[in-house]
C-alpha positions as CSV (number, residue, x, y, z in Angstrom):
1,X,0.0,0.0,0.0
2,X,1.6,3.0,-1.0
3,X,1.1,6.7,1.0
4,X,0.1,9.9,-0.6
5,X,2.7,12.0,-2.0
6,X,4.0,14.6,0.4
7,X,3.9,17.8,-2.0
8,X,4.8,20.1,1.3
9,X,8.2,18.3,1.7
10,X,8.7,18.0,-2.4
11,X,8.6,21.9,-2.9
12,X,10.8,22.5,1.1
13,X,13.5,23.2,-0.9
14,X,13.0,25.5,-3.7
15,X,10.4,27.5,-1.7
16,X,11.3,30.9,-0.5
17,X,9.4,34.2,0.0
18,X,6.9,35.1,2.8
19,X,4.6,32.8,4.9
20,X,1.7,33.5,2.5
21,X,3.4,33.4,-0.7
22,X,4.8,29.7,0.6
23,X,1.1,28.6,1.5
24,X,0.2,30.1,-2.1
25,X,2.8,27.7,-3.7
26,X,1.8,24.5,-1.7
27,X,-2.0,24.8,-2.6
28,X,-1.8,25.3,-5.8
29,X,1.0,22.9,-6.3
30,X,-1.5,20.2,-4.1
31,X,-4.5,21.8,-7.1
32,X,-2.1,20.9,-10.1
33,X,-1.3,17.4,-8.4
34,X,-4.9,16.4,-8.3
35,X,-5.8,17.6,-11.0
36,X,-3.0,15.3,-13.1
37,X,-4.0,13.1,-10.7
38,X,-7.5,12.8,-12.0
39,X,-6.9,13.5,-15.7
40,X,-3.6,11.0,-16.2
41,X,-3.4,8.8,-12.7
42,X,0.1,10.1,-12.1
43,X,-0.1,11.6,-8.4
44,X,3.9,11.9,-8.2
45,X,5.4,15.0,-9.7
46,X,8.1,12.4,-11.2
47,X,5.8,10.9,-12.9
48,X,4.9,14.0,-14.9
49,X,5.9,15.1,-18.6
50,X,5.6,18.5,-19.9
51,X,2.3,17.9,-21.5
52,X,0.8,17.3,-18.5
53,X,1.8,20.7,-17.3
54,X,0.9,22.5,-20.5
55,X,-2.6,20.5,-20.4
56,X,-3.2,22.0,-16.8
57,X,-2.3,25.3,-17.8
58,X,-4.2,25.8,-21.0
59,X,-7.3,23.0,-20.6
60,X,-8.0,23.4,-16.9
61,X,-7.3,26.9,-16.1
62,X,-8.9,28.0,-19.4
63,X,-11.8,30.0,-17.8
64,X,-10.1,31.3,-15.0
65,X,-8.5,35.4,-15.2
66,X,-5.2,36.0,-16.5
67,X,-3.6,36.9,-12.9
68,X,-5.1,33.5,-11.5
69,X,-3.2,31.7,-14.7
70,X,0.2,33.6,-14.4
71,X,0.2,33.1,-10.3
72,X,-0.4,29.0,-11.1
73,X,2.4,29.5,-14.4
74,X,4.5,30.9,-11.2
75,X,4.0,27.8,-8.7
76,X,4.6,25.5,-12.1
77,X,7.7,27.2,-12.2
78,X,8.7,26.1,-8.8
79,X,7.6,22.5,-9.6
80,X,9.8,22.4,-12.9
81,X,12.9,23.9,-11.2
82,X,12.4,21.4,-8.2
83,X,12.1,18.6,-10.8
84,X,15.0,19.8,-12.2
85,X,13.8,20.5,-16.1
86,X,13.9,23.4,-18.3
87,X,10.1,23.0,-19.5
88,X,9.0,26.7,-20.4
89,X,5.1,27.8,-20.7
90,X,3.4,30.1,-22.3
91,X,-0.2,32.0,-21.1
């Protein structure tokens, strides 16, 4: 039986910034997750290819504002640094 992925402790190092900026990160890093999760069955960020990203970014977030979509491009960002790839998205 295998545990949930612990997104808090994947992110730990590559998080910086204020208390509420972190918390920002981590949620929407845990929304991303599910939302893979869901779509594709891969829960563990190592899992993940670029299209998986790119789908969550232009598919899911498609009705959401423009700030809402650059904060989320921001904590994908953080996710693709941490994972150690040079993926680059567009709005």
């Amino acid at each position: 039986m295998s545990t949930a992925f612990d997104m808090d402790l994947f992110l730990a190092g590559v998080l910086t910034g204020s208390h509420t900026t972190r918390q920002r990160h981590l949620r929407q890093a845990k929304t991303i997750q599910t939302a893979i999760a869901e779509r594709w069955q891969r829960e563990n960020p190592w899992t993940w290819q670029r299209k998986h990203l790119a789908w969550f970014l232009n598919h899911h977030l498609n009705r959401h504002t423009q700030s809402t979509r650059y904060y989320y491009l921001l904590t994908m960002q953080l996710l693709t640094h941490r994972l150690g790839k040079s993926w680059q998205f567009n709005l």
